[in-house]
PADO-413224 format. One line per field, with one value per residue (C-alpha): residue number from 1; residue in three letters; x, y, z. Coordinates in pm, 1 decimal. Example, Ala and Ser with C-alpha at 12.3 -4.5 7.8 and 13.67 -1.06 7.14 Angstrom:
residues 2
num: (1  2) .
residu: (ALA  SER) .
X: (1230.0  1367.0) .
Y: (-450.0  -106.0) .
Z: (780.0  714.0) .
end
This chain:
residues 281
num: (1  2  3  4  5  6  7  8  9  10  11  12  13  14  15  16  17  18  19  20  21  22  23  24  25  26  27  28  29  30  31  32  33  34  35  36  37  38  39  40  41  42  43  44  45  46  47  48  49  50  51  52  53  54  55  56  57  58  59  60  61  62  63  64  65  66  67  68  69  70  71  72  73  74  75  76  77  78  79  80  81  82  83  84  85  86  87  88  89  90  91  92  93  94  95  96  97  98  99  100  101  102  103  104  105  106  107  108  109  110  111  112  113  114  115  116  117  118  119  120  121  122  123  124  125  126  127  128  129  130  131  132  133  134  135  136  137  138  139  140  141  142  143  144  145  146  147  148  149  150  151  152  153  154  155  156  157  158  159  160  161  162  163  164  165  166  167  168  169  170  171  172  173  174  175  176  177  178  179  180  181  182  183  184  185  186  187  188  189  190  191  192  193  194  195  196  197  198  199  200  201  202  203  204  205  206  207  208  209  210  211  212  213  214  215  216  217  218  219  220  221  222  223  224  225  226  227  228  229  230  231  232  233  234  235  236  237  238  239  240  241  242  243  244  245  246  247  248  249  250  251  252  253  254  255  256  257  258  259  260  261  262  263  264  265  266  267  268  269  270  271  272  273  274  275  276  277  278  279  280  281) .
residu: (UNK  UNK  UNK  UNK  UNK  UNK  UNK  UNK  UNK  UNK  UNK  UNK  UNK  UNK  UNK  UNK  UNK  UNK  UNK  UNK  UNK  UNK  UNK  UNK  UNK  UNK  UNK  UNK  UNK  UNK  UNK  UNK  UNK  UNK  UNK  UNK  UNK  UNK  UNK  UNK  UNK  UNK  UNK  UNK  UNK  UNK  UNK  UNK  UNK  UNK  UNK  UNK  UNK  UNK  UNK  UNK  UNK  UNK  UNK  UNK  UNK  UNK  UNK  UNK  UNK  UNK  UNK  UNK  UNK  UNK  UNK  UNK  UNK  UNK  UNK  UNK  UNK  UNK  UNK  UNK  UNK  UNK  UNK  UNK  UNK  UNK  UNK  UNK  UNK  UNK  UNK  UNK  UNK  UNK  UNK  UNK  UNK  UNK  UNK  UNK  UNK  UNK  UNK  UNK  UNK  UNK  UNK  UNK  UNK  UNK  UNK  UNK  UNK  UNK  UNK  UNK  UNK  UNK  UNK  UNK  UNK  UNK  UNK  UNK  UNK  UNK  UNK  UNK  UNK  UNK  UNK  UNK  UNK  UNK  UNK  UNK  UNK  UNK  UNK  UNK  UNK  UNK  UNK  UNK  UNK  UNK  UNK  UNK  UNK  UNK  UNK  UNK  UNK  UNK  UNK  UNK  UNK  UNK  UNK  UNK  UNK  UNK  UNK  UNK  UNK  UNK  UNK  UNK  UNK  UNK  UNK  UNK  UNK  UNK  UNK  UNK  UNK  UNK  UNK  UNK  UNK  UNK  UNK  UNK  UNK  UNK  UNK  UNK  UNK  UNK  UNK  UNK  UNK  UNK  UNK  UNK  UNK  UNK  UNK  UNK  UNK  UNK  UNK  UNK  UNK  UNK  UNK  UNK  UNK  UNK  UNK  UNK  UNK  UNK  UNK  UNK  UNK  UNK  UNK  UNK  UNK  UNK  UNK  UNK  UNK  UNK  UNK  UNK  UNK  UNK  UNK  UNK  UNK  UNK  UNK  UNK  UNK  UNK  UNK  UNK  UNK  UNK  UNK  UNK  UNK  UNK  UNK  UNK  UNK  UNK  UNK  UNK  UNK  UNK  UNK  UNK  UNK  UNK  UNK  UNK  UNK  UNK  UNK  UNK  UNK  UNK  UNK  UNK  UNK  UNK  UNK  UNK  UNK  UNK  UNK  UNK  UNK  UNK  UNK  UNK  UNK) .
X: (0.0  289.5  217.3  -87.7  -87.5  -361.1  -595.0  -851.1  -946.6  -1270.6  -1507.1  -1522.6  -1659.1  -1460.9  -1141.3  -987.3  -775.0  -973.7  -801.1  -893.3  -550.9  -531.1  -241.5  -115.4  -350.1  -626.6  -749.5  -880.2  -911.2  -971.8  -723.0  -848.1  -551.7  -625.7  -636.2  -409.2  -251.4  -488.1  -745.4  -548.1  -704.5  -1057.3  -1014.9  -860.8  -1202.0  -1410.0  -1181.6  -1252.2  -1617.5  -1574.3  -1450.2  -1646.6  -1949.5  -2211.1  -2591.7  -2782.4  -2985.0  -2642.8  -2842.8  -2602.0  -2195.5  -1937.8  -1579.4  -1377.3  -1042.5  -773.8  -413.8  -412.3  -116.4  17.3  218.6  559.3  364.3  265.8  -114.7  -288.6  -471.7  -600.2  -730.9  -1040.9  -1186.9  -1355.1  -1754.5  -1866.3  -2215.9  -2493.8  -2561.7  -2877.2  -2949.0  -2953.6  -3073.1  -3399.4  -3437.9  -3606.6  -3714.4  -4071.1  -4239.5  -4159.2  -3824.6  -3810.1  -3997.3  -3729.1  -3447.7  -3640.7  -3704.2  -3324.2  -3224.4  -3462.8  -3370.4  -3027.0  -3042.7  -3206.5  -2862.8  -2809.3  -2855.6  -2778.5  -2913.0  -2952.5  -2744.9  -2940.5  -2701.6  -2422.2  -2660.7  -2795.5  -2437.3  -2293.4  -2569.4  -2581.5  -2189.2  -2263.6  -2529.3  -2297.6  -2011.0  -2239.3  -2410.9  -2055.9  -2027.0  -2338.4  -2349.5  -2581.4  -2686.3  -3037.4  -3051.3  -3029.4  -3384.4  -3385.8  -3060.8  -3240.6  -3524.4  -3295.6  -3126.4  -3402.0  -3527.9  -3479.2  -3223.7  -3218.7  -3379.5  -3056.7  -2941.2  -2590.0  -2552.1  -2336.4  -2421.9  -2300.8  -2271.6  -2300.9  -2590.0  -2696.8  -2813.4  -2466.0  -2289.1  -2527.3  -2410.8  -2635.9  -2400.6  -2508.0  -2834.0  -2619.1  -2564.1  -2288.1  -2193.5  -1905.5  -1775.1  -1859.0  -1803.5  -1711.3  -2004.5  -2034.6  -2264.3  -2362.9  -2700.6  -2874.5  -3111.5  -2910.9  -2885.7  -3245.6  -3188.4  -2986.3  -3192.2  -3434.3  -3267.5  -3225.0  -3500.0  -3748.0  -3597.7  -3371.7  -3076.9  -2847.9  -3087.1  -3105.2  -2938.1  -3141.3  -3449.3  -3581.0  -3838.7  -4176.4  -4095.3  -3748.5  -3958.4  -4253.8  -3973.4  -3854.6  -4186.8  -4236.2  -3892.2  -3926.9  -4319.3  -4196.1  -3893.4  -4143.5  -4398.1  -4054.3  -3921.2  -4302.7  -4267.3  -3934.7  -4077.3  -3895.9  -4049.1  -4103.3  -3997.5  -3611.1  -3589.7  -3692.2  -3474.1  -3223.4  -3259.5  -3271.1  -2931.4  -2799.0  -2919.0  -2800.1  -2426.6  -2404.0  -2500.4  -2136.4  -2003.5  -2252.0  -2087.4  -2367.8  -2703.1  -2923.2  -2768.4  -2816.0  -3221.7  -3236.4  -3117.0  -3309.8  -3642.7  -3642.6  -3461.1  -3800.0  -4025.2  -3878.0  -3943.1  -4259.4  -4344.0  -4187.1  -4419.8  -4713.5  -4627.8) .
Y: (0.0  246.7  361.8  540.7  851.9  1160.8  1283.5  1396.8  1395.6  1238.7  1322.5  1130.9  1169.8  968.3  1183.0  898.9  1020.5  901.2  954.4  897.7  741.6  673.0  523.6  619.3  350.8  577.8  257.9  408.4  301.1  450.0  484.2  547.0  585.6  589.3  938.4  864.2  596.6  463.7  458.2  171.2  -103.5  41.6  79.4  -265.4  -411.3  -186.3  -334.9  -670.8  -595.8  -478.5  -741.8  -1041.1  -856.2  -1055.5  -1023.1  -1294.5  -1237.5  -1106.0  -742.3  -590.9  -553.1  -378.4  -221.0  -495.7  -483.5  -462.3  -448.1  -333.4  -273.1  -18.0  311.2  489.0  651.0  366.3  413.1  84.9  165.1  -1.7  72.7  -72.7  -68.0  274.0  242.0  576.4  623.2  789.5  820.1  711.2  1043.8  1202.1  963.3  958.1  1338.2  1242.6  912.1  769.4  506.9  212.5  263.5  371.3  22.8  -162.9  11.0  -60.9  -461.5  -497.5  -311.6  -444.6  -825.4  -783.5  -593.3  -975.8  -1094.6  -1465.3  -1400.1  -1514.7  -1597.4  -1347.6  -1348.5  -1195.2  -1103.3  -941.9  -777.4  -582.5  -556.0  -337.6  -178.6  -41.1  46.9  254.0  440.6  511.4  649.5  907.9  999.3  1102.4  1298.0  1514.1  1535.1  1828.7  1849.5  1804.1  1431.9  1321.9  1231.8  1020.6  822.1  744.3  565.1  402.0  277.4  92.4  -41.4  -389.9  -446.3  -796.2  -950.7  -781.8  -1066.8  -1041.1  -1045.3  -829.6  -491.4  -224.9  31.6  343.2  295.8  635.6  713.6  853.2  535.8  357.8  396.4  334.0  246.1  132.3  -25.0  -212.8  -127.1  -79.0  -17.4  192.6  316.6  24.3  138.8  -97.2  -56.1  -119.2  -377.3  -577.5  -567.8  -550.6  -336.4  -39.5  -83.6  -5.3  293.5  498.6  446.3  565.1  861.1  972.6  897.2  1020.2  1211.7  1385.0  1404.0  1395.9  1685.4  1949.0  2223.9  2206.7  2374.8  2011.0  2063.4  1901.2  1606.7  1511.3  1549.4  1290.4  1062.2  1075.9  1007.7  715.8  537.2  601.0  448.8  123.9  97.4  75.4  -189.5  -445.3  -348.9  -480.8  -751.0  -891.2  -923.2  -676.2  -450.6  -114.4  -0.9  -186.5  10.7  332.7  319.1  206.8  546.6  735.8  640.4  701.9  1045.4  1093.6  963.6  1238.3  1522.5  1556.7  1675.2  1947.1  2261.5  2445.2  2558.1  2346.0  2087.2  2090.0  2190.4  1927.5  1657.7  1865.3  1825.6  1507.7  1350.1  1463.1  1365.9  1025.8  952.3  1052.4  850.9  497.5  550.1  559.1  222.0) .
Z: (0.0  11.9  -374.4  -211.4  -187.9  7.7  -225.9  83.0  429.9  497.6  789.0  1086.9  1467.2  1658.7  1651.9  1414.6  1056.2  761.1  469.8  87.4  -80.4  -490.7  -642.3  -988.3  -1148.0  -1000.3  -736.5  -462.0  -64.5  241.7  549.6  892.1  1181.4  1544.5  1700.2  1950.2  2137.8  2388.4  2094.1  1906.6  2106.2  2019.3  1655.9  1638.5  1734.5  1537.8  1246.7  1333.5  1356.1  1030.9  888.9  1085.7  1003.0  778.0  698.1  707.3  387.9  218.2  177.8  327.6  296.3  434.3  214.6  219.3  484.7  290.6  515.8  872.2  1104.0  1345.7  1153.3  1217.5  1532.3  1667.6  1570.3  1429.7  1091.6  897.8  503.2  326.4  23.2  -76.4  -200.8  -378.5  -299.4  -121.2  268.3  342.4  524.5  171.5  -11.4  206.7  97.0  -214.6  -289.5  -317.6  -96.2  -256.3  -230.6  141.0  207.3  48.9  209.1  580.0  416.3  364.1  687.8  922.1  825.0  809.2  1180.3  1328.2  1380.7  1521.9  1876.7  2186.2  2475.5  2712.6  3018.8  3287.5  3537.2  3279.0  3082.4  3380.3  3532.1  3211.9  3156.5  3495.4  3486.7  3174.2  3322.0  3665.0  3437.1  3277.7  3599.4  3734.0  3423.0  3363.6  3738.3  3847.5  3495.8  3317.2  3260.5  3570.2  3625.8  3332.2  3445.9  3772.4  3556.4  3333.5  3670.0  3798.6  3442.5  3384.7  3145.2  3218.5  2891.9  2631.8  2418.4  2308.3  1893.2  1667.3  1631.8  1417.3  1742.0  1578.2  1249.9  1198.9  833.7  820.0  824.6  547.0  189.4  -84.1  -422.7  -725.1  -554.5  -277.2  87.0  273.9  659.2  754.4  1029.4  1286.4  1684.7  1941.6  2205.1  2559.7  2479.0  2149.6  2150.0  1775.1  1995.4  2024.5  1656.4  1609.4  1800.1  1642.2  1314.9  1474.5  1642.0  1308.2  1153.0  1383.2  1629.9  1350.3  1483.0  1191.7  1027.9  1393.2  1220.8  874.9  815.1  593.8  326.6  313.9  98.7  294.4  665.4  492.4  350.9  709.0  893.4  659.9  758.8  1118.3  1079.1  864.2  1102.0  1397.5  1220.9  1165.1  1520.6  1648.8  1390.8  1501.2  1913.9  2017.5  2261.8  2191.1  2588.1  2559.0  2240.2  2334.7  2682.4  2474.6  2262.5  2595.8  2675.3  2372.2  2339.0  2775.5  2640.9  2422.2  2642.2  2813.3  2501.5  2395.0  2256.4  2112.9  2223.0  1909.1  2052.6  2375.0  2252.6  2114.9  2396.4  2663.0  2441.6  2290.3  2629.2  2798.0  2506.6  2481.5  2892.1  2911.2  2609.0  2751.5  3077.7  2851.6  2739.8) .
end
């Protein structure tokens, strides 16, 4: 791989390099390099979830691990193969109905990983650690009445199965009819749950859109995913209450690193929305 060279930095949110690399054949593939040190370990297992990743109904792929290793800093990298495409998140800004029902068919099936059994006891350990760590975080801060209901829920019924562990519409592309995951995040638990979740964080809740003003057409297109979404999630067993508490946390993790005042609008509103919703079912 050393005939690459940079062509352009890609966006990212975890503080990793991505970088776009082309040779002089004009093949192209993506580098990402741990942001620091202590981040190696991590983005060792989101390459290995990466490449162990597999949809059951082969609707799904991923870009194809090409070399990994650690750098002349001592980062581990690793480069893939680079899919040109379409995020879902703009792809859903104008596209009819058929089409968004296809895109939830492929998602929602390939999201049923093989699962395992629940363990009772871990499940409800980690998830109880997690929700510790961010109390000592937002400490005196706004969500704090929502981690103590998410402390006594019963978290007890999580099965452990693969999970992507950060699916926003951001990290779906859509090329040449085919989908692809990028940008897998090792989570605190694997839980095709939490998966669910963030679809649906951006899909209803909007989070990838807060700081757009979204036509008609994109906001319908939007409303129609999130509904179709919620009709497989019911469909596959899974309770509406473990997804939705799931979807609280999420939104509670990001609050410690707010910056700007949408933002923090936006947890404070839908954080309250989303509570008072789960008691009502």
């Amino acid at each position: 791989m050393n005939d690459y060279e940079l062509k352009r930095v890609l966006n990212g949110h975890s503080g990793c390099k991505i970088f776009l690399m082309a040779n002089s054949s004009g093949d192209k593939i993506v580098r990402k390099i741990s942001k620091d040190l202590a981040y190696n370990e991590r983005l060792k297992l989101q390459c290995d979830k990466q490449k162990r990743f597999h949809s059951p109904t082969n609707a799904i792929h991923t870009p194809k691990i090409l070399s990994y290793g650690i750098n002349n800093d001592g980062l581990f990298f690793f480069d893939m193969q680079y899919i040109s495409g379409t995020t879902l998140s703009d792809y859903l800004r104008d596209v009819d109905t058929d089409e968004i029902a296809r895109i939830v068919d492929k998602l929602s099936f390939s999201l049923k990983y093989s699962i395992n059994k629940a363990d009772d006891e871990l499940a409800q350990r980690i998830f109880l650690i997690k929700i510790n760590s961010l109390r000592q975080k937002i400490e005196g801060s706004l969500p704090l009445y929502a981690l103590d209901f998410l402390a006594d829920y019963d978290w007890k019924n999580f099965p452990q199965s693969p999970c992507h562990g950060d699916l926003t519409t951001e990290n779906i592309i859509i090329s040449n009819g085919e989908f692809y995951f990028i940008d897998f995040l090792d989570s605190f638990y694997d839980c095709f749950i939490l998966d669910f979740a963030d679809l649906l964080q951006d899909v209803q809740l909007l989070w990838h859109y807060r700081f757009e003003k979204l036509n008609d057409t994109t906001k319908l297109n939007l409303k129609i995913f999130s509904d179709l979404l919620l009709e497989k999630i019911l469909n596959h067993n899974i309770a509406l209450r473990d997804v939705y508490c799931t979807l609280l946390l999420k939104l509670i993790r990001i609050y410690p690193y707010v910056k700007d005042s949408t933002t923090a609008d936006f947890l404070s509103k839908n954080i309250k929305s989303i509570l008072h919703f789960i008691k009502t079912l």
